[in-house]
Kinemage of the C-alpha trace (Angstrom):
@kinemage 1
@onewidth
@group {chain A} dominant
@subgroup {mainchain}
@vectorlist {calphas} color= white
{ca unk a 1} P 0.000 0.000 0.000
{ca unk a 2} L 1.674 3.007 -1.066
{ca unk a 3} L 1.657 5.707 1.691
{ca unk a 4} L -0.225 8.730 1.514
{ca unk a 5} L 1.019 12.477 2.444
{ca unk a 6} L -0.410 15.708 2.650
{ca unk a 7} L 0.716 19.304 3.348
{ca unk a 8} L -0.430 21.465 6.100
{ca unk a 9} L 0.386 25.234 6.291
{ca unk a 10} L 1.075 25.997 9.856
{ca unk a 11} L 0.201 29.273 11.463
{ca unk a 12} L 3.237 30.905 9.993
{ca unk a 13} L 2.900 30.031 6.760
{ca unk a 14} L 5.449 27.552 6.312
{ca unk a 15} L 4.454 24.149 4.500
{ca unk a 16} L 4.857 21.082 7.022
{ca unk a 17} L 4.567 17.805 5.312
{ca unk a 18} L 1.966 15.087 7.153
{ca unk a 19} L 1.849 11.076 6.641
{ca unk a 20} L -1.229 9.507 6.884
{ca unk a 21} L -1.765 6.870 9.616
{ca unk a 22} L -5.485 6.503 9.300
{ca unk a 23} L -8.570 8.139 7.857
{ca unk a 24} L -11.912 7.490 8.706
{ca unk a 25} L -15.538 8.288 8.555
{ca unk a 26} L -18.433 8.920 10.775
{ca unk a 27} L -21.997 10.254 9.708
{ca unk a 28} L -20.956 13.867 10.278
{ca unk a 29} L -17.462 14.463 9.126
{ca unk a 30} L -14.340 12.666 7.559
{ca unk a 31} L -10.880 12.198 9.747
{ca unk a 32} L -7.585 11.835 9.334
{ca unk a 33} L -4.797 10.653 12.114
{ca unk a 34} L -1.626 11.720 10.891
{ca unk a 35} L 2.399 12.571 11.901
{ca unk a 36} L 3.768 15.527 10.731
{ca unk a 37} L 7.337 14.287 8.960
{ca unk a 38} L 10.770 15.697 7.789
{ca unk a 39} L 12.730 16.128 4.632
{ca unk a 40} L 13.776 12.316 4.896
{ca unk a 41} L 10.180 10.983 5.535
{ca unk a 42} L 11.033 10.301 9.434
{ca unk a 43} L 8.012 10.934 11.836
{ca unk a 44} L 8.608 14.281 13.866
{ca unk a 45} L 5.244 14.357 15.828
{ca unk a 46} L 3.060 12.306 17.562
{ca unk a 47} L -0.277 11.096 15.538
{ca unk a 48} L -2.793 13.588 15.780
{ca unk a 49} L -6.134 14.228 14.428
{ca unk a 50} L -7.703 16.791 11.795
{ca unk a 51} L -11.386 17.027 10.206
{ca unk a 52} L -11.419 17.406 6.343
{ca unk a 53} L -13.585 17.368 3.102
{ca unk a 54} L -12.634 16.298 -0.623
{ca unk a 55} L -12.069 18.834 -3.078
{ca unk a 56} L -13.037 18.113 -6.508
{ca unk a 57} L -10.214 15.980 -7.234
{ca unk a 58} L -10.716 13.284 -4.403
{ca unk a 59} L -7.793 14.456 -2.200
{ca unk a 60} L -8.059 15.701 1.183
{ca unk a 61} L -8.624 19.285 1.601
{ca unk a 62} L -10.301 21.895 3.487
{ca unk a 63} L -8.520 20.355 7.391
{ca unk a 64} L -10.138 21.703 10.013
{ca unk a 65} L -8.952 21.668 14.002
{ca unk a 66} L -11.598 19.075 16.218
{ca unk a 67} L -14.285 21.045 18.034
{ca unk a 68} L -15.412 19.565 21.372
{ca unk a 69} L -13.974 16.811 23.983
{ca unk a 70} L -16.721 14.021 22.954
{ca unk a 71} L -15.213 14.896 19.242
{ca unk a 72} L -11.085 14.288 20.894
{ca unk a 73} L -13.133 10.929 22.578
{ca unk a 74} L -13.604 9.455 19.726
{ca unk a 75} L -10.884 9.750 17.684
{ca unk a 76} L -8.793 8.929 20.438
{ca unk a 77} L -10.855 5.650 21.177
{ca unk a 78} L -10.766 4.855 16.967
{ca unk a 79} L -6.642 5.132 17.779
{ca unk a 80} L -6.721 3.049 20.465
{ca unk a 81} L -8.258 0.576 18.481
{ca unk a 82} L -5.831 0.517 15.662
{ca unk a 83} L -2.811 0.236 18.272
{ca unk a 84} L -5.052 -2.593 20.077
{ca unk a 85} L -5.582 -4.051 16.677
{ca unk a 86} L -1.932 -3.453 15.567
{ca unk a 87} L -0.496 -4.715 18.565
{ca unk a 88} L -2.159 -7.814 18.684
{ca unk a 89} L -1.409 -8.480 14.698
{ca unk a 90} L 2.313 -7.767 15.769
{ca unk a 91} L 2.338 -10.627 17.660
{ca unk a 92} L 1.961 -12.957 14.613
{ca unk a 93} L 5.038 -12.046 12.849
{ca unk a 94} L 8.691 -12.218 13.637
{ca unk a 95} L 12.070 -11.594 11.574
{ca unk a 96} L 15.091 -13.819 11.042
{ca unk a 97} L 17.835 -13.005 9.934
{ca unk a 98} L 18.783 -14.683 6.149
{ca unk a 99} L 21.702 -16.082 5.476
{ca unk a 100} L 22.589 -13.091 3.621
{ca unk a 101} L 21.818 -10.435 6.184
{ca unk a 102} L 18.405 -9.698 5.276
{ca unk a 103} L 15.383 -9.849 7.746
{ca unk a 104} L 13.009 -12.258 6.434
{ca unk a 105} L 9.374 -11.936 7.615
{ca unk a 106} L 7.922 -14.563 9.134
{ca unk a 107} L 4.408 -16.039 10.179
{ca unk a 108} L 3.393 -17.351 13.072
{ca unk a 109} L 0.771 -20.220 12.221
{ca unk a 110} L 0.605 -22.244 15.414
{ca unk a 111} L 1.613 -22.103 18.879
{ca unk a 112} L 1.702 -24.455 22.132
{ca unk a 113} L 3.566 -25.309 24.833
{ca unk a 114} L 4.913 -28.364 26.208
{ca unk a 115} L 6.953 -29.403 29.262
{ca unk a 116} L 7.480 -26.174 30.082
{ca unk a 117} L 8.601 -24.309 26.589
{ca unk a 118} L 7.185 -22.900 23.847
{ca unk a 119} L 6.894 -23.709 20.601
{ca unk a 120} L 5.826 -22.594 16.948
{ca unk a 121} L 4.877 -23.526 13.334
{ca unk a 122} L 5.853 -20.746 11.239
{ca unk a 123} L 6.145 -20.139 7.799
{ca unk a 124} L 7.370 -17.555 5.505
{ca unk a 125} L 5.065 -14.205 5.329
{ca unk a 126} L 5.215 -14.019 1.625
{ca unk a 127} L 4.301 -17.501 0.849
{ca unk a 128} L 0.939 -17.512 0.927
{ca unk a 129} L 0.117 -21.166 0.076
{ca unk a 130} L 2.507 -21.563 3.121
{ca unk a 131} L 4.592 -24.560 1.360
{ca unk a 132} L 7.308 -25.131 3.683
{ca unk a 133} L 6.491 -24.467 7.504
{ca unk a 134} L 9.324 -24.230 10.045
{ca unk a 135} L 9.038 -25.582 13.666
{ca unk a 136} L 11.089 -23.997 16.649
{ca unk a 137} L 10.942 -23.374 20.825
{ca unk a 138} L 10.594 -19.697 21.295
{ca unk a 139} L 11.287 -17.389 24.270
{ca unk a 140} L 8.869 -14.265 24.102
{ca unk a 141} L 8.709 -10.706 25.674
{ca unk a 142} L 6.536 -9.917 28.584
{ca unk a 143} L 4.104 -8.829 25.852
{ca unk a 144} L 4.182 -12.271 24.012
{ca unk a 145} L 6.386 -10.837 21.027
{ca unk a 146} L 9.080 -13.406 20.032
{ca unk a 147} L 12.273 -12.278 20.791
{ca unk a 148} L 14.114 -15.179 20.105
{ca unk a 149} L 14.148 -19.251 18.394
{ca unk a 150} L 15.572 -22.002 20.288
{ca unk a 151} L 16.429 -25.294 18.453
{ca unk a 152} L 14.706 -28.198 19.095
{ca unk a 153} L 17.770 -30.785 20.186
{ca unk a 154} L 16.693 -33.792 20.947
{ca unk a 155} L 14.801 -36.622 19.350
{ca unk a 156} L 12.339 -36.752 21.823
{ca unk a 157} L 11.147 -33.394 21.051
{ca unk a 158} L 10.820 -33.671 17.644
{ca unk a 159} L 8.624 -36.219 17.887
{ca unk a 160} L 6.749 -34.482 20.331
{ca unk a 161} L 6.489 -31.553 17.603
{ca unk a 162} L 5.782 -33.851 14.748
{ca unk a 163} L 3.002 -35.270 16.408
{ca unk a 164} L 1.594 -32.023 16.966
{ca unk a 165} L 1.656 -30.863 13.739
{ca unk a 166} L 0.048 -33.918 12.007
{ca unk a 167} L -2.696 -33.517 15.224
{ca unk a 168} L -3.265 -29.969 13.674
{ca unk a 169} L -3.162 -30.936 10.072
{ca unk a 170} L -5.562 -33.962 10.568
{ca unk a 171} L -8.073 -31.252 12.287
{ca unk a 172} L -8.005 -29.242 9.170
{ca unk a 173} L -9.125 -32.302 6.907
């Protein structure tokens, strides 16, 4: 998705360039949650909110400052929804590092846990038929986000994962 920007004259009548983090609609008006952003396209600003209406041409135009404290109350709770939501989808990806020094994304399809450690099916993000799917013990932050893949050693344990995947894939059929 290719990201969208604006520009915003600011009081003094200097041009401040804005990145769009979210617009949205209710009956009454149309919003947009933004960052304001420098020369090299790196946020400056915390998100904040503006009103606005289309001009003739589809873009956003015409940004207006929010009104009342039930109007801040509800953009605020639409934000906290998207960080909920964002958060939450963060938690089912991970990167690796490729054996030539390039993150690969990675999807988190399954996990469990099992005498004490955790474990995961992944596969790659980008392969969407998810052909080849990885196994691995994890250790995770306090917020569940995997920080790091532990090998599965021993023989045992591989069996123990191997019969939990073709558990899973026999559920599916």
């Amino acid at each position: 998705m290719d990201e969208q920007i604006f520009i915003l004259t600011n009081d003094a009548g200097e041009e401040q360039r804005c990145r769009v983090v979210f617009n949205f609609e209710t009956d009454e008006h149309s919003y947009v949650l933004f960052t304001l952003i420098n020369e090299n396209g790196e946020s400056t600003s915390d998100i904040t909110a503006l009103r606005y209406e289309l001009d003739e041409n589809g873009e956003m135009a015409s940004f207006e400052d929010l009104e009342t404290e039930e109007e801040w109350a509800m953009v605020e709770e639409v934000l906290n929804t998207l960080v909920a939501e964002f958060d939450q989808d963060q938690l089912n990806f991970f990167t690796v590092a490729g054996e030539d020094g390039e993150d690969i994304v990675c999807q988190v399809l399954h996990r469990f846990e099992a005498n004490g450690k955790n474990y995961l099916f992944y596969g790659l993000a980008d392969d969407e038929e998810k052909t080849e799917i990885f196994a691995s013990a994890y250790e995770a932050d306090e917020n569940g986000m995997i920080i790091d893949l532990v090998p599965i050693e021993t023989e045992e344990e591989w069996a123990m994962v191997e019969e939990m995947l073709t558990s899973l894939t026999d559920k599916e059929q």
